[in-house]
mmCIF file of the N, C-alpha and C atoms, coordinates in Angstrom:
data_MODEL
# 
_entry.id   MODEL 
# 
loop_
_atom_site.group_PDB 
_atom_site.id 
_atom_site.type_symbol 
_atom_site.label_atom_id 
_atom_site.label_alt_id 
_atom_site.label_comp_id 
_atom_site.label_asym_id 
_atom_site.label_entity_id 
_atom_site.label_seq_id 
_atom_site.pdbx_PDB_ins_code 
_atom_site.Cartn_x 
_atom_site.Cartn_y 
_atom_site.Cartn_z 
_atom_site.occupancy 
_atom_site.B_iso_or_equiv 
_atom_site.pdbx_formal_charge 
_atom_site.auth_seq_id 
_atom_site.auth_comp_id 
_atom_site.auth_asym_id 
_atom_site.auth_atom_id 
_atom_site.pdbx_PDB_model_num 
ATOM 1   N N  . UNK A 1 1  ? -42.984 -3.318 -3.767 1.00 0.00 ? 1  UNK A N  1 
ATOM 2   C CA . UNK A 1 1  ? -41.905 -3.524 -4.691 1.00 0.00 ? 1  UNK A CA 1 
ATOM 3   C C  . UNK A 1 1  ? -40.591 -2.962 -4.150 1.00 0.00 ? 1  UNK A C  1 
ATOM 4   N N  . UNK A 1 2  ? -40.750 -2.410 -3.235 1.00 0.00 ? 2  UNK A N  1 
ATOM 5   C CA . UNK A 1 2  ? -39.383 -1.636 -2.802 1.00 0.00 ? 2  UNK A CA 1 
ATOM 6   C C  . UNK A 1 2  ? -39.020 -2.220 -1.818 1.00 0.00 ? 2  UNK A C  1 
ATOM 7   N N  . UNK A 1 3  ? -39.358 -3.226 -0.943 1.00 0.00 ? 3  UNK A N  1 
ATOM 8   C CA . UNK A 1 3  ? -38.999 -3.836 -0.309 1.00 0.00 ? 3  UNK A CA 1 
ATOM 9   C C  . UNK A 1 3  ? -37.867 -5.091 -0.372 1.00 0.00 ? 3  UNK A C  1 
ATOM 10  N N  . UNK A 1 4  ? -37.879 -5.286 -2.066 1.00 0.00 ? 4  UNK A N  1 
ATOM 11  C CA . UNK A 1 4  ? -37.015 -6.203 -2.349 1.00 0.00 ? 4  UNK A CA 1 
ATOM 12  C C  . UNK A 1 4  ? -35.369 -5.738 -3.219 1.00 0.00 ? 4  UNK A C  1 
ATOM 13  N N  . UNK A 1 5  ? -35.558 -4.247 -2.738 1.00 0.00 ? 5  UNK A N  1 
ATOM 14  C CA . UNK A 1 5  ? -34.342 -3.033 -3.217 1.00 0.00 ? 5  UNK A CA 1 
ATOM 15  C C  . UNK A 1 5  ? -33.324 -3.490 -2.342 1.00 0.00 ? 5  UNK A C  1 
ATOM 16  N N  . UNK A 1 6  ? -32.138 -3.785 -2.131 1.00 0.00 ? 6  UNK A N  1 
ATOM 17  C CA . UNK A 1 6  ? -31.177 -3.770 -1.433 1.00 0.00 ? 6  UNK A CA 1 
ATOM 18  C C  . UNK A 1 6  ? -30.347 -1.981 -1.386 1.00 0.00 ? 6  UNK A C  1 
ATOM 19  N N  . UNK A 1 7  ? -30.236 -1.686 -0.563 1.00 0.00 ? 7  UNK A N  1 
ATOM 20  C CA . UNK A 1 7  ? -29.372 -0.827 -0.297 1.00 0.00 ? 7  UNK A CA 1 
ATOM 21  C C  . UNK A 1 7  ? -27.862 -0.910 -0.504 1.00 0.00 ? 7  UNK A C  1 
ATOM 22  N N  . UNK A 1 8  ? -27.315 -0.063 -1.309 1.00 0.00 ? 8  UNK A N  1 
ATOM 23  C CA . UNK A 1 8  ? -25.805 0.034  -1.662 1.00 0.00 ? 8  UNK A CA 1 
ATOM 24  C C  . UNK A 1 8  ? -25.213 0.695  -0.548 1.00 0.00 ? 8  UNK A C  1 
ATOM 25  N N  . UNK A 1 9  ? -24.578 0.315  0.201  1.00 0.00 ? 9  UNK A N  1 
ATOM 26  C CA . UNK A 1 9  ? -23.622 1.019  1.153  1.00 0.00 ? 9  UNK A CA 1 
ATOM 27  C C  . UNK A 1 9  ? -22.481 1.263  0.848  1.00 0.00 ? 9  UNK A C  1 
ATOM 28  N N  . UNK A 1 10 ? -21.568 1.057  -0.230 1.00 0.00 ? 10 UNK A N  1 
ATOM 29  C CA . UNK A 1 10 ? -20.370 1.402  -0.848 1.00 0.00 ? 10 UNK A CA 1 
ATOM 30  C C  . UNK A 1 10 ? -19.045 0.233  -0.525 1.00 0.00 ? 10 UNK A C  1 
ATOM 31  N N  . UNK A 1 11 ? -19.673 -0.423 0.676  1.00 0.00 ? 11 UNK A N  1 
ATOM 32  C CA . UNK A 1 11 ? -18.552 -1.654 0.847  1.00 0.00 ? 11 UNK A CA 1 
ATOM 33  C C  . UNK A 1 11 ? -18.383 -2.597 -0.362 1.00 0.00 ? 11 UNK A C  1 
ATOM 34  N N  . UNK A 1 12 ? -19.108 -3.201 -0.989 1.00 0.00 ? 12 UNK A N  1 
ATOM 35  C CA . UNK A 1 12 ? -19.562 -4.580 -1.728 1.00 0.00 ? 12 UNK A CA 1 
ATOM 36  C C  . UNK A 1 12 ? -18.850 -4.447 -2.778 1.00 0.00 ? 12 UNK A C  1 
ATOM 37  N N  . UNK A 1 13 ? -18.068 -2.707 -3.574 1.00 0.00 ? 13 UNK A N  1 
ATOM 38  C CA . UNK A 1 13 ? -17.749 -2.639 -4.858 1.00 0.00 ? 13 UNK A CA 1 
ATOM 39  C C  . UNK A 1 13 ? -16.482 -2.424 -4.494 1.00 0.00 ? 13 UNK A C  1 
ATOM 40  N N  . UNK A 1 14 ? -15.657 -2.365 -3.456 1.00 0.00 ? 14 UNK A N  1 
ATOM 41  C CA . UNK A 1 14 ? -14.330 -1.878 -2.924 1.00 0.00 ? 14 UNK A CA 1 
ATOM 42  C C  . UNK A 1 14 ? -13.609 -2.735 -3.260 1.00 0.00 ? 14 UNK A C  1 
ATOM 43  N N  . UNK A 1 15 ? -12.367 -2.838 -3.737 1.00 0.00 ? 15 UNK A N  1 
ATOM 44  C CA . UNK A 1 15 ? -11.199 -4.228 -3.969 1.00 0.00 ? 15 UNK A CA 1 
ATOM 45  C C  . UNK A 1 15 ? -10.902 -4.551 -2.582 1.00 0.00 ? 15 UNK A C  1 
ATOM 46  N N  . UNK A 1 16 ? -10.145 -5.345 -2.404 1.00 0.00 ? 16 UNK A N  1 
ATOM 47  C CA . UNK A 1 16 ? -9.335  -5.480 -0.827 1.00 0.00 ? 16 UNK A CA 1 
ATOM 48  C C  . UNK A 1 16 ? -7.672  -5.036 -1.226 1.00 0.00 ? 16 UNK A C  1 
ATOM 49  N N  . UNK A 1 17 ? -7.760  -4.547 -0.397 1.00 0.00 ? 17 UNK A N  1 
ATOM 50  C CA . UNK A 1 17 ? -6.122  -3.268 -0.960 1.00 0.00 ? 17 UNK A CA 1 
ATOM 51  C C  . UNK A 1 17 ? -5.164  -3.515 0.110  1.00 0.00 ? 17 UNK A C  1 
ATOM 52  N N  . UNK A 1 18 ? -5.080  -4.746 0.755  1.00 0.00 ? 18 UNK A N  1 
ATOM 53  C CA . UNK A 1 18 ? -4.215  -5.227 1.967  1.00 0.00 ? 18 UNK A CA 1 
ATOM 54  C C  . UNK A 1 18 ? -3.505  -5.226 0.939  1.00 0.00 ? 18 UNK A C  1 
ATOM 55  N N  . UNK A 1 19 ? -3.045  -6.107 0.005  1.00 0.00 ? 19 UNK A N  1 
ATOM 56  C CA . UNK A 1 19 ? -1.951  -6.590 -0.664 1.00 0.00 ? 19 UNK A CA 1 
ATOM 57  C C  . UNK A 1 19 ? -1.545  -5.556 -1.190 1.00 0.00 ? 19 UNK A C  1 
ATOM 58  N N  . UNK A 1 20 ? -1.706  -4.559 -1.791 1.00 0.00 ? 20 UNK A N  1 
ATOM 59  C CA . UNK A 1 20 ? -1.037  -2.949 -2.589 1.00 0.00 ? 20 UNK A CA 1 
ATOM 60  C C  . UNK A 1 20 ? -0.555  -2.953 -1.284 1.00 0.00 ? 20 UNK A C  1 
ATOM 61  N N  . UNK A 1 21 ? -1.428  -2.585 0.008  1.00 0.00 ? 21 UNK A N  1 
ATOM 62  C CA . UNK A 1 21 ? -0.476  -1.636 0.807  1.00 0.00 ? 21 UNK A CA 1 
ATOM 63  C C  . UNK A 1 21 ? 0.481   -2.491 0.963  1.00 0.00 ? 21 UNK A C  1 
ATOM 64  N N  . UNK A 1 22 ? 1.106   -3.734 1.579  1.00 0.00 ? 22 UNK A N  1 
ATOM 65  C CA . UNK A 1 22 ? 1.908   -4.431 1.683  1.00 0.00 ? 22 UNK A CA 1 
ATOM 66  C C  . UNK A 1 22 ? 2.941   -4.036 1.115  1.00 0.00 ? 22 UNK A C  1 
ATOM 67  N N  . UNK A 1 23 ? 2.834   -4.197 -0.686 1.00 0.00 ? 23 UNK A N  1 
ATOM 68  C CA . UNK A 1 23 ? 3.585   -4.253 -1.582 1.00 0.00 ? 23 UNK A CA 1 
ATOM 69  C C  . UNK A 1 23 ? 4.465   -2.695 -1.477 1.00 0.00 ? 23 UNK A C  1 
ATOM 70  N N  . UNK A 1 24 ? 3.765   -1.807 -1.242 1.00 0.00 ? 24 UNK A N  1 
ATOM 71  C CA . UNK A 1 24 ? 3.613   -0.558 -1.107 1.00 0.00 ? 24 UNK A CA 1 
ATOM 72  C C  . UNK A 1 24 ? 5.029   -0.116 -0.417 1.00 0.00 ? 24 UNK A C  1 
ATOM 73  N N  . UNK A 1 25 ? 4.586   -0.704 1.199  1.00 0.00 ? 25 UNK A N  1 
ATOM 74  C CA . UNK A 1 25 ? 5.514   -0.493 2.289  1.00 0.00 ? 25 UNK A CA 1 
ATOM 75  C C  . UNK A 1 25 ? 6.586   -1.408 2.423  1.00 0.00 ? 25 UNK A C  1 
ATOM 76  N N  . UNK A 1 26 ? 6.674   -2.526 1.362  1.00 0.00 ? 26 UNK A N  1 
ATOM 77  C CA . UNK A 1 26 ? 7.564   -3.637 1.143  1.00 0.00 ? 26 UNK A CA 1 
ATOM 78  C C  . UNK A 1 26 ? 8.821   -2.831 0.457  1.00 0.00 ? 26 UNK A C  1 
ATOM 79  N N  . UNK A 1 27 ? 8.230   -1.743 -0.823 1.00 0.00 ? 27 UNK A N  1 
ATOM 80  C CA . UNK A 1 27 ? 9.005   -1.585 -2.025 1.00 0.00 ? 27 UNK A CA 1 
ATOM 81  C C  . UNK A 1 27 ? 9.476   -0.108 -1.360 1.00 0.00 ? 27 UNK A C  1 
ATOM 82  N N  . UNK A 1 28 ? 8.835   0.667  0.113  1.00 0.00 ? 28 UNK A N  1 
ATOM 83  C CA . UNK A 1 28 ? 9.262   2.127  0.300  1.00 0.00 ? 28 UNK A CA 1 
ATOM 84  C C  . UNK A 1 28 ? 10.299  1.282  1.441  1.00 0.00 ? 28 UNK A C  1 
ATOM 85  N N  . UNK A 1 29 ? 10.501  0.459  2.328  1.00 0.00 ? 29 UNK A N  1 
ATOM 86  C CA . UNK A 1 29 ? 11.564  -0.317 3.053  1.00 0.00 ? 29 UNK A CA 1 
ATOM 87  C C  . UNK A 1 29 ? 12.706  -0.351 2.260  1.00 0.00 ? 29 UNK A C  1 
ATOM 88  N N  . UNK A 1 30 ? 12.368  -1.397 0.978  1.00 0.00 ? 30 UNK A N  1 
ATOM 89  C CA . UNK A 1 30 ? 13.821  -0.832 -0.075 1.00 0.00 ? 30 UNK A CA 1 
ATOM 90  C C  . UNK A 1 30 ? 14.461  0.325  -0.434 1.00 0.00 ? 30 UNK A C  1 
ATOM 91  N N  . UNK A 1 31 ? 13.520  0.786  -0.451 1.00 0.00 ? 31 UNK A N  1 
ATOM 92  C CA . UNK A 1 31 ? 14.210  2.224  -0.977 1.00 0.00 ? 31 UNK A CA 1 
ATOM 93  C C  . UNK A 1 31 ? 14.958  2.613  0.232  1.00 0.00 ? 31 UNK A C  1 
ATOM 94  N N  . UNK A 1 32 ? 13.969  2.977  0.872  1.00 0.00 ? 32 UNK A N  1 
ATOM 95  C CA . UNK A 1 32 ? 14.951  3.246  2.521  1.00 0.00 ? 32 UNK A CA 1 
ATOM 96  C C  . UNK A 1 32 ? 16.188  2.789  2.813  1.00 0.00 ? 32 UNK A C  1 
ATOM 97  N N  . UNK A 1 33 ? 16.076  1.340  2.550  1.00 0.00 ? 33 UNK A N  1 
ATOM 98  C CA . UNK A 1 33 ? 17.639  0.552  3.066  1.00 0.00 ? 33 UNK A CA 1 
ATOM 99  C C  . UNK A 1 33 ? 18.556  1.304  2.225  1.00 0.00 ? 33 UNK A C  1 
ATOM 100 N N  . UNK A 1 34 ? 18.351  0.914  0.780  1.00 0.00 ? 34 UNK A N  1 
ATOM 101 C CA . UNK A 1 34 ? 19.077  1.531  -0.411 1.00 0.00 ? 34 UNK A CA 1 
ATOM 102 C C  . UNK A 1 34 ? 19.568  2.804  -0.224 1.00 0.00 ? 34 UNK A C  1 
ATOM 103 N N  . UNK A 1 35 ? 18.595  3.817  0.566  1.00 0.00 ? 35 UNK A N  1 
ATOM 104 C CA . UNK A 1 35 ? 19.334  5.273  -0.037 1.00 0.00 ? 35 UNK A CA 1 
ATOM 105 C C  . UNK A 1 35 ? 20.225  5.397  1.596  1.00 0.00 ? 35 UNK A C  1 
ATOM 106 N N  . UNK A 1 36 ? 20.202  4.731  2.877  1.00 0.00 ? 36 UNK A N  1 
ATOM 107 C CA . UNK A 1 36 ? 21.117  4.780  4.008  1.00 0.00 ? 36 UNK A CA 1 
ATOM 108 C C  . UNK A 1 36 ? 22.075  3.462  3.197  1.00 0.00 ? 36 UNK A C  1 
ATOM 109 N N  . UNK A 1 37 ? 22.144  2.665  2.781  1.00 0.00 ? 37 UNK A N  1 
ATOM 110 C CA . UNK A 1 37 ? 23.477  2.188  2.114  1.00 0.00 ? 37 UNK A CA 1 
ATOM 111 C C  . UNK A 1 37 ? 23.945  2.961  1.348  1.00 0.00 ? 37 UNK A C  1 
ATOM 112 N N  . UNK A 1 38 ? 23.362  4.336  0.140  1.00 0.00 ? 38 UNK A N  1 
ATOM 113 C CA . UNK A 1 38 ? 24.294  4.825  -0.328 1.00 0.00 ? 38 UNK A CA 1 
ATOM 114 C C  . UNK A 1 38 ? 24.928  6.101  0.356  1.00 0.00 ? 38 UNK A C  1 
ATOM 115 N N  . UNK A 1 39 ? 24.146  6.190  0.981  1.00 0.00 ? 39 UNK A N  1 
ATOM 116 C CA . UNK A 1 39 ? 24.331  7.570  2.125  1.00 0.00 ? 39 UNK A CA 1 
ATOM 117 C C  . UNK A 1 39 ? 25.706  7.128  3.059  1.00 0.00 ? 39 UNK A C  1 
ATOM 118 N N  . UNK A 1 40 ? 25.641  6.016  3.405  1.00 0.00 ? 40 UNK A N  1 
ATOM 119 C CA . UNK A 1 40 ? 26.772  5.547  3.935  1.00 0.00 ? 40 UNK A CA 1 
ATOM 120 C C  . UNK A 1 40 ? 28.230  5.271  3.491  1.00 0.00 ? 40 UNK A C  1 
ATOM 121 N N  . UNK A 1 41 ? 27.793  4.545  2.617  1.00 0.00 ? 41 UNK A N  1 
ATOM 122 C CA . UNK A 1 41 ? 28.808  4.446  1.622  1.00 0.00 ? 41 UNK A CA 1 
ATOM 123 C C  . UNK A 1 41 ? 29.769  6.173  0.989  1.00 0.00 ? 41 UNK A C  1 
ATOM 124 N N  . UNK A 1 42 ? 28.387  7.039  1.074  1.00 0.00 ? 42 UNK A N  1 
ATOM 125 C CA . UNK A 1 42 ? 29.194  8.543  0.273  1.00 0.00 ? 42 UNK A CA 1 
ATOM 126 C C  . UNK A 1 42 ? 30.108  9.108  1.535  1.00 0.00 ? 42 UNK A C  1 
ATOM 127 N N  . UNK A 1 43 ? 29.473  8.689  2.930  1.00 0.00 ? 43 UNK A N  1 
ATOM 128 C CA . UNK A 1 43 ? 30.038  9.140  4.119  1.00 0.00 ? 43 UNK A CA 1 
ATOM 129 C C  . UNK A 1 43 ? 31.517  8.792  4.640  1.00 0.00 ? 43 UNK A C  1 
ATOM 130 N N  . UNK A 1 44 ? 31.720  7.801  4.055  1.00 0.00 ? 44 UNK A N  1 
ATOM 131 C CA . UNK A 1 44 ? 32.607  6.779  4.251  1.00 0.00 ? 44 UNK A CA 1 
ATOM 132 C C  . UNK A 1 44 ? 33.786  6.615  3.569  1.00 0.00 ? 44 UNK A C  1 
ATOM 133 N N  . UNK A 1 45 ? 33.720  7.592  2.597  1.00 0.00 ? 45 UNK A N  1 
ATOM 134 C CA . UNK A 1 45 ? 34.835  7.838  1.390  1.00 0.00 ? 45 UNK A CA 1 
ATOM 135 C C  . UNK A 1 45 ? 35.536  9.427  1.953  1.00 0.00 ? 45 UNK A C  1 
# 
C-alpha cells in the first residue's frame, strides 16, 4: 500500500513568482528614476 504514496517534495505547492519579482524590480526602477529626478532637480535650484 505504500508504494502507491507519492512523495511531497515541496516544489508542486509553490506559485511561480517570476512575475512579482518582475513587477517588483519594475516598480523599485521607478522609484529610483523618480528620487535622481528629484534629487536633481533640488540640486539644480
Amino acid at each position: 500500500m505504500r508504494r502507491n504514496q507519492k512523495k511531497h517534495t515541496g516544489s508542486e505547492n509553490e506559485p511561480n513568482l517570476k512575475g512579482t519579482f518582475i513587477s517588483v524590480g519594475v516598480l523599485g526602477l521607478i522609484i529610483i528614476i523618480s528620487w535622481f529626478g528629484v534629487f536633481a532637480l533640488f540640486i539644480s535650484r
